[in-house]
Structures are given as structure tokens and as C-alpha cells.
C-alpha positions in Angstrom: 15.5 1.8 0.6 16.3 3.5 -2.8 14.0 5.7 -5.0 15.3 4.1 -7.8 13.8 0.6 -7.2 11.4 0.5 -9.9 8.5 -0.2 -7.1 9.3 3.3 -5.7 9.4 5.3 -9.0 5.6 3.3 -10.1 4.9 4.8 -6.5 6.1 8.2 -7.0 4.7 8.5 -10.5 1.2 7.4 -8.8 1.3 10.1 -6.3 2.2 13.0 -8.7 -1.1 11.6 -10.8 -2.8 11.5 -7.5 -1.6 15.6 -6.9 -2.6 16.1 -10.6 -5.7 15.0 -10.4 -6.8 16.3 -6.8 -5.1 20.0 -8.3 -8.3 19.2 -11.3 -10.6 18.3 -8.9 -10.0 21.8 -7.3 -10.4 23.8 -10.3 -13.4 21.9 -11.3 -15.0 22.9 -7.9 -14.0 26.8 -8.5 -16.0 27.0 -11.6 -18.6 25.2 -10.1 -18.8 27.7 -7.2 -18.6 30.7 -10.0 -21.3 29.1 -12.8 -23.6 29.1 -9.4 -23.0 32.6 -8.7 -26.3 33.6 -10.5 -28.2 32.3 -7.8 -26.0 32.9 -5.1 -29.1 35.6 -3.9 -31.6 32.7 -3.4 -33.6 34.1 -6.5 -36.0 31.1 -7.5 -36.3 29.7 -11.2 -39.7 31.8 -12.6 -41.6 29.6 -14.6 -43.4 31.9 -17.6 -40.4 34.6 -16.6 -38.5 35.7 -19.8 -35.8 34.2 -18.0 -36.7 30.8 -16.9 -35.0 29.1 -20.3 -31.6 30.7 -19.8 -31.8 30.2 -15.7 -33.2 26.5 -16.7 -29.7 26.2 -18.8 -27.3 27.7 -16.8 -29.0 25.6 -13.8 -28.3 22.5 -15.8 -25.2 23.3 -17.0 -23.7 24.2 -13.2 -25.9 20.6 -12.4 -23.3 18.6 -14.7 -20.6 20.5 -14.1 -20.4 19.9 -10.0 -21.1 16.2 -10.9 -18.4 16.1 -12.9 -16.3 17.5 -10.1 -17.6 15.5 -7.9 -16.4 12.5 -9.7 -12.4 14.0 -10.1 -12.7 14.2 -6.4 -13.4 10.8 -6.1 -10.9 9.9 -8.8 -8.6 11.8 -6.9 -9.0 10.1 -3.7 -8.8 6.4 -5.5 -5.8 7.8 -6.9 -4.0 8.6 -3.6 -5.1 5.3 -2.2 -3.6 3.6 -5.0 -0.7 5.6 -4.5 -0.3 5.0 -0.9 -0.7 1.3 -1.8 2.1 1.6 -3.8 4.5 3.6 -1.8 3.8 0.9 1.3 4.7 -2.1 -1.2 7.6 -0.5 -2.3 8.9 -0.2 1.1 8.4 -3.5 2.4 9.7 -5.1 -0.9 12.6 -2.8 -0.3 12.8 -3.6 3.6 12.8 -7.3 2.5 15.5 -6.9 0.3 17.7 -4.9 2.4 18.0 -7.6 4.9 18.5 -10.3 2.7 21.3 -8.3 0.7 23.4 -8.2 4.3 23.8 -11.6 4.7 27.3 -13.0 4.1 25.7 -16.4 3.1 22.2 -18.2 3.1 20.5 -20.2 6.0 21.4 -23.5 6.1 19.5 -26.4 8.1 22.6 -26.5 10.5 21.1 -23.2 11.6 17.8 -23.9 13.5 16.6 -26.4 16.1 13.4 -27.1 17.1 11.9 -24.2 19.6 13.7 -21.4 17.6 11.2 -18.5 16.5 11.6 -17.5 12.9 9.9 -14.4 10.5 9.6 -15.9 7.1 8.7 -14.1 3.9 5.2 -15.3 2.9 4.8 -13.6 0.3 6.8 -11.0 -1.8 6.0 -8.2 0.6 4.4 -10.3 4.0 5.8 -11.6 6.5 4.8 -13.9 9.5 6.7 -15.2 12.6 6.3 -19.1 13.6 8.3 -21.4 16.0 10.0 -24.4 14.6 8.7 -27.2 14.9 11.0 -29.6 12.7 14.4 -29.0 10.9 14.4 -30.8 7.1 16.8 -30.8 4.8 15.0 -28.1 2.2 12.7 -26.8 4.4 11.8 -26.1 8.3 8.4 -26.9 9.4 6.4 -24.2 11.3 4.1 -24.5 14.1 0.8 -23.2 12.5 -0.9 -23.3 15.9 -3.8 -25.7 14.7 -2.9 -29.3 16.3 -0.4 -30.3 13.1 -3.2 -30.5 10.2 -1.7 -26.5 9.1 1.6 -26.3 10.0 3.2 -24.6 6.7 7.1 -25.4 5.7 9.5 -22.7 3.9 12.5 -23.0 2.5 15.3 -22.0 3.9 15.8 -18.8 1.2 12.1 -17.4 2.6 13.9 -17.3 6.4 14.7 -13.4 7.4 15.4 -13.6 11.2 15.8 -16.2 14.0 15.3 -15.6 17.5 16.9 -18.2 19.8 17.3 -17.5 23.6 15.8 -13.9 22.9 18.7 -12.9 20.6 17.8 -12.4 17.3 20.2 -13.1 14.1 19.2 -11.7 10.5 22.7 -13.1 9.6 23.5 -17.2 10.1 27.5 -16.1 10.3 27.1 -13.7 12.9 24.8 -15.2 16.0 24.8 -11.9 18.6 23.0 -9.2 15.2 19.7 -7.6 16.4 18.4 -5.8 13.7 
């Protein structure tokens, strides 16, 4: 896992925003807290008073202003789930990568028999584990579980692990690897 994969510089880029933003959001809410200072005493708003205009204004003023913080908080906080998002891709795409980067050559059908258990890459960053059901010559077919009408195939290049007689082998050369 390297923080030069571009996945884990977007993440890391994403979290400083996220800081940057939660660090405005925190600012926002201290001049909130000050513009609301003149009624910090509980002092109601005088209709008639000589006052009431300015009190009316600097009321509405600290009105927009907290919304306006309100909403960097919640920026803030879509920001660090974005961010997290990110950072949790990143590693898995990395994870992925790692294991497929050890292997001194690529599955092969002469690999697997019927009964094995295999975790396939489903998509870029998911995986799923399935027993074999049939060997082919470009792909294995899984056992989805459902009676036949959803067993999924994947080509060989999508395996990342088999598991035959409870060892498990991330590498077709060398049959006794756990990882």
C-alpha cells in the first residue's frame, strides 16, 4: 500500500479539504457565538424602542450568519465522508493489487477442480468468495447458491486466492502460501 498510488493522493487531498473546511466551519460558529453576544442577557427585541431597527438588524444579520455555518458544518461532514470513501477505495484497490503483483505467473485452468473455494475480484475494489463448480478453458464457473439459473463465471485473471483442503494459495506456483 503506497501513498503515491494516485487513489491515495485523490484521498489525501480529500481529507485536507475535509480539515479545511471543518477548520471554516469552526470559525463561522465563533462569530456566530460573538455577533449574538448582544443578547447574550436575555434582553427582548422592544418594538417602538429607539433600538428595535438596529437589534432587528444585528438579529438578522447573526440569523444568516449561523445558517451559513450551519451549512459549512454540513459541507464539512459530506466532505469527510467523501474523504473516508476515498481513503477505503484506495486501500482495497491497493490490497488488490498487492496480491496480484506477487504472483510469479497467472492462474491457469490446470489449477482448480471442482469443490475448490475461490475469492474473485468482482469488481475493481469487491471481492466475493464462491466454490467451483465447473473448470472451462477461459473461465471457472461459480456456485451462485441459487439452483444453477445464477451461477456467475470469471476469468481466470479476476481469481485472487484458492482454498483447497483448508490451505489457501494466493500464488498457483507455490501450493502451501496463506496469506
Amino acid at each position: 500500500m503506497t501513498d503515491n498510488s494516485p487513489e491515495q493522493r485523490k484521498a489525501k487531498r480529500l481529507q485536507e479539504r475535509a480539515d479545511q473546511l471543518k477548520q471554516t466551519a469552526e470559525q463561522m460558529s465563533g462569530h456566530v457565538f460573538d455577533m449574538y453576544g448582544r443578547f447574550a442577557g436575555g434582553q427582548p427585541l422592544l418594538p417602538g424602542h429607539h433600538s428595535y431597527r438596529s437589534a432587528r438588524r444585528a438579529k438578522n444579520r447573526a440569523d444568516a450568519a449561523s445558517d451559513r455555518a450551519i451549512d459549512a458544518y454540513k459541507a464539512a461532514q459530506r466532505a469527510e465522508v467523501e474523504a473516508k470513501r476515498a481513503k477505503a477505495h484506495a486501500d482495497a484497490k491497493d490490497g488488490i493489487a498487492a496480491i496480484t503483483r506477487t504472483r510469479s505467473r497467472p492462474w491457469e485452468p490446470g489449477d482448480f477442480r471442482p469443490g475448490d473455494i475461490v475469492t474473485v475480484r468482482v469488481f475493481e475494489t469487491s471481492t466475493s468468495t464462491y466454490r467451483v463448480k465447473r473448470v472451462n478453458k477461459k473461465t471457472l464457473t461459480l456456485d451462485g447458491g441459487g439452483g444453477g439459473w445464477d451461477d456467475p463465471k470469471r476469468a481466470y485473471d479476476r481469481v485472487l486466492s484458492r482454498t483447497r483442503d483448508g490451505i489457501t494459495t494466493t500464488d498457483p506456483e507455490q501450493e502451501n502460501t496463506t496469506p
